[in-house]
C-alpha positions as CSV (number, residue, x, y, z in Angstrom):
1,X,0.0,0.0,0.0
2,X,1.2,3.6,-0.9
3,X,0.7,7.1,0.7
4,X,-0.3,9.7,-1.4
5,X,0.6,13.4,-0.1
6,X,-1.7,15.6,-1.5
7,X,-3.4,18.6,0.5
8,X,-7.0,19.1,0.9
9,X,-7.5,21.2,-1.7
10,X,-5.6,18.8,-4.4
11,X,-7.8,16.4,-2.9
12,X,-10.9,18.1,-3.7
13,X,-9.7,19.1,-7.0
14,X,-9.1,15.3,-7.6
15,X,-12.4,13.5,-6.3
16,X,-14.5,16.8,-8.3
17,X,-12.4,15.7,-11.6
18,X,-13.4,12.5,-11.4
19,X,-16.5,13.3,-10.4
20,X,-17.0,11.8,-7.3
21,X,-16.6,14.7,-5.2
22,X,-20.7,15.6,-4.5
23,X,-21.5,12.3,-3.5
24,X,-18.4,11.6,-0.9
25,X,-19.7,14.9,0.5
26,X,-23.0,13.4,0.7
27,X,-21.9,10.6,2.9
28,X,-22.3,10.6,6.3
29,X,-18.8,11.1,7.1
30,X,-17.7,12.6,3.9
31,X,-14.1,11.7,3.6
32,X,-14.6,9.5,6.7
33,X,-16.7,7.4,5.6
34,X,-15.8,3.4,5.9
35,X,-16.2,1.6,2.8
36,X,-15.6,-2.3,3.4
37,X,-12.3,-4.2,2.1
38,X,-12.2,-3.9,-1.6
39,X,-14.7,-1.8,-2.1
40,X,-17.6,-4.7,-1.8
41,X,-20.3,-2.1,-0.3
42,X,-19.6,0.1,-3.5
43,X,-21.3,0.1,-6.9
44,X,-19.0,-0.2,-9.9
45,X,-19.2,3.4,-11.1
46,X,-17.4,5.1,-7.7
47,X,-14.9,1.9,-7.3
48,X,-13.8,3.7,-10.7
49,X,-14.2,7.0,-10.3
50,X,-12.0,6.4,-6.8
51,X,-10.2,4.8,-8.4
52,X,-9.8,7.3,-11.4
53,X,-9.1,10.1,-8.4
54,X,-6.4,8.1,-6.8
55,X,-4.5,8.1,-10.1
56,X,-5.1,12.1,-10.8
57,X,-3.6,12.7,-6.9
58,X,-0.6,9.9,-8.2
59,X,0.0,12.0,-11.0
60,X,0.2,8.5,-12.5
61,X,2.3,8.8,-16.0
62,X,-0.5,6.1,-17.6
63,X,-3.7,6.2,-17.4
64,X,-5.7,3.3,-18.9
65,X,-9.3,3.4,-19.1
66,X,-10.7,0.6,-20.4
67,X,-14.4,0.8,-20.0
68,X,-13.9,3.6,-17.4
69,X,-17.2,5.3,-17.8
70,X,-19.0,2.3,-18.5
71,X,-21.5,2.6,-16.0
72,X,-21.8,7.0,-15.7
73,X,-24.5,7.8,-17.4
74,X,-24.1,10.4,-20.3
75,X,-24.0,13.7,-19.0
76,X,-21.9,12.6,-16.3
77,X,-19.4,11.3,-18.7
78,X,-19.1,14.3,-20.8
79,X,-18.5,16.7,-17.5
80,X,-16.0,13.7,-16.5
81,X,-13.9,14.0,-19.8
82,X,-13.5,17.7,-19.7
83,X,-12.7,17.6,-16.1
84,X,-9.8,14.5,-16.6
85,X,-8.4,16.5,-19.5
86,X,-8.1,20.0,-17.6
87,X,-6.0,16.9,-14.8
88,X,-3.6,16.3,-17.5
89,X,-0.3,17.1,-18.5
90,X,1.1,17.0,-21.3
């Protein structure tokens, strides 16, 4: 497992590109909030989209998404793209 040192407002920048931001702030806990090994209490869609944040905060050199917006519905998808491309560096 890896650390990521990011501050909260990289965070936020991070979880709102991949747009996952409104509903971790709708949670209970927000950022807090337990989510069961592996993700198993999660749908599909924010496993990705966490996961999709994780490797924005990274700065991963690849990103691969295969089928990464499967399961976001349409207008979601378009606000994702333009978000994820604003994220990256050439």
């Amino acid at each position: 497992m890896y650390r990521i040192s990011a501050n909260s407002n990289r965070i936020v920048e991070a979880y709102k590109a991949a747009s996952i931001y409104n509903w971790i702030v709708d949670c209970d806990n927000k950022y807090d909030a337990t989510v069961r090994e592996r993700g198993i209490k999660l749908l599909n869609s924010k496993r990705q989209r966490i996961a999709i944040a994780s490797a924005i905060l990274k700065k991963a050199k690849i990103l691969l998404l295969n089928k990464a917006t499967s399961t976001i519905d349409n207008l979601t998808k378009v606000s994702f793209y333009k978000s994820l491309k604003s994220e990256i560096q050439y």
